[in-house]
N, C-alpha and C positions, 0 to 999 in steps of 0.2 A: 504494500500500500504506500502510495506517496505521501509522503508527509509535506504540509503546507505552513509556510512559518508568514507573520504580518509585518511588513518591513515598511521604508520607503523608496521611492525612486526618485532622484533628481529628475526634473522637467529639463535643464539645462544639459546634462554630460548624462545622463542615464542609471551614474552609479545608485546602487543599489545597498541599502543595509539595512540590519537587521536587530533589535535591540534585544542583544541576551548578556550576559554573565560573561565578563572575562576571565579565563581562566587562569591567565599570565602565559600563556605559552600560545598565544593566537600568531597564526603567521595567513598573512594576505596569498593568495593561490588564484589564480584564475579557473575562474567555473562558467558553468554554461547555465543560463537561467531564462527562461519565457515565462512569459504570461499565464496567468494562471488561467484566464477565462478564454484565452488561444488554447492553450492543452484540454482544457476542458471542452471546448467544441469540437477538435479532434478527437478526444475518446468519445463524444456522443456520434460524428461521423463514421468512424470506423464501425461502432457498437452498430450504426443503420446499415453499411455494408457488409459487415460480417451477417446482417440477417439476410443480407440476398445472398450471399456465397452459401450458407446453410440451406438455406430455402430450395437452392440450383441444385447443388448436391443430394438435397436429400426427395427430390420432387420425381414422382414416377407417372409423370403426365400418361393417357392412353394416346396411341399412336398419331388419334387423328387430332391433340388439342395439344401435341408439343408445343408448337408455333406459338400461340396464343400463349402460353406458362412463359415461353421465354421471351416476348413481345412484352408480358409486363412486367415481369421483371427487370427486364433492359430500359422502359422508359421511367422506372422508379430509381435505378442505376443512374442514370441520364439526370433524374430530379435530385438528388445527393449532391453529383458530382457543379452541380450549378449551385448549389447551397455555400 
């Protein structure tokens, strides 16, 4: 599970901090950090694609109604990918 910590971000240079406890042993390190509410749109997009990949996978259309299973799945595909 991600752990989400309350910081701030400069509007000017971007830096980034975060108000905890010095331990006396802190050393500055470059990290990689995004937005929390960009990560969070991504896991909710991925979470809507992974239901058509399951959906595709697990769908046992009859011969004469493939077409149509995979026509709407691909224009729900298609509405994701525009989101």
């Amino acid at each position: 599970m991600t752990e989400f910590y309350k910081g701030w971000q400069c509007i000017g240079c971007g830096k980034i901090d975060v108000d905890r406890p010095c331990l006396g042993i802190c050393q500055d390190r470059p990290v990689r950090v995004v937005i929390a509410e960009d990560y969070e749109r991504v896991l909710e997009r991925n979470k809507r694609l992974e239901s058509i990949v399951l959906r595709l996978a697990r769908a046992r259309p009859h011969a004469d109604a493939w077409e149509k299973s995979f026509r709407t799945l691909q224009a729900e595909a298609i509405d994701i990918s525009r989101s």
